[in-house]
C-alpha positions as CSV (number, residue, x, y, z in Angstrom):
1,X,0.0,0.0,0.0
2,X,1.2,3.6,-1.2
3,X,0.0,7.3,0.0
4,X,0.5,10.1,-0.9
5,X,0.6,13.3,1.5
6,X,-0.6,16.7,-0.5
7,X,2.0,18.9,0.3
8,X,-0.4,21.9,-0.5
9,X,-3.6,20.5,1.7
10,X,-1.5,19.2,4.9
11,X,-1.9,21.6,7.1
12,X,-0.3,20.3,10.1
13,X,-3.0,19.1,12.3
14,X,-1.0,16.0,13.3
15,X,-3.9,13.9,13.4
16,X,-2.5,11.5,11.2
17,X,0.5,10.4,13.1
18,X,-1.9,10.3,16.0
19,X,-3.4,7.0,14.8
20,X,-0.3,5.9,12.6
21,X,2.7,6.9,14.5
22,X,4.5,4.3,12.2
23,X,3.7,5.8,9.0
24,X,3.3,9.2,9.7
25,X,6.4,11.3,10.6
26,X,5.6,14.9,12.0
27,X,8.0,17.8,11.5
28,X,9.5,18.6,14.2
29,X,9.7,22.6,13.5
30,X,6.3,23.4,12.6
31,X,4.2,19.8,13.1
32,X,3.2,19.3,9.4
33,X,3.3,15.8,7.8
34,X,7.0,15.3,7.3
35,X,6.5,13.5,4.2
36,X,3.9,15.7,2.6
37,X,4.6,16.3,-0.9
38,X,5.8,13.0,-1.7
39,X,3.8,9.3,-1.7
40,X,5.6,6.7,0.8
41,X,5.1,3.2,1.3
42,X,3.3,1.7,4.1
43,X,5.3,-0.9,6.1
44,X,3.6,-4.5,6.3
45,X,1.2,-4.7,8.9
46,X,0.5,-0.7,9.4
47,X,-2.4,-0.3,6.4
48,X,-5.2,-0.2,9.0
49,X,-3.6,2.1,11.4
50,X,-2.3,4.2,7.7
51,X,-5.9,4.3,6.8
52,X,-7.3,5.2,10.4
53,X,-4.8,8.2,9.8
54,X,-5.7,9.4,6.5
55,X,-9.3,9.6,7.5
56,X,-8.2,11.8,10.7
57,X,-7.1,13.9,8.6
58,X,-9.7,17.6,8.5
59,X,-8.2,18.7,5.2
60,X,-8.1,15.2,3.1
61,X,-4.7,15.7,2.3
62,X,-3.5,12.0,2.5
63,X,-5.0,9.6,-0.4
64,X,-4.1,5.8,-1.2
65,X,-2.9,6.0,-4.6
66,X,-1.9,1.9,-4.2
């Protein structure tokens, strides 16, 4: 499973590494989705707690592309 974090949308509500601290890194500056901008893999055995994330998520910025 794949996902991609809208760089433009995140907004850095953190909610996403809330429910998937596995998947989801958090900048440590300014609390935005580390990743965003980019699509990342999912590690085996995280897609439910990856999922649970991206619907956290107020502004829809994380979507399975995979």
């Amino acid at each position: 499973m794949r996902v991609r974090i809208d760089g433009e949308n995140c907004t850095g509500h953190g909610r996403c590494a809330k429910y998937a601290p596995n998947v989801y890194r958090l900048d440590e500056i300014d609390g935005y989705n580390a990743d965003r901008g980019t699509t990342i893999t999912v590690p085996e055995g995280e897609e439910k707690a990856a999922t649970m994330g991206m619907k956290a998520c107020p502004e829809r910025a994380i979507t399975i592309v995979s």
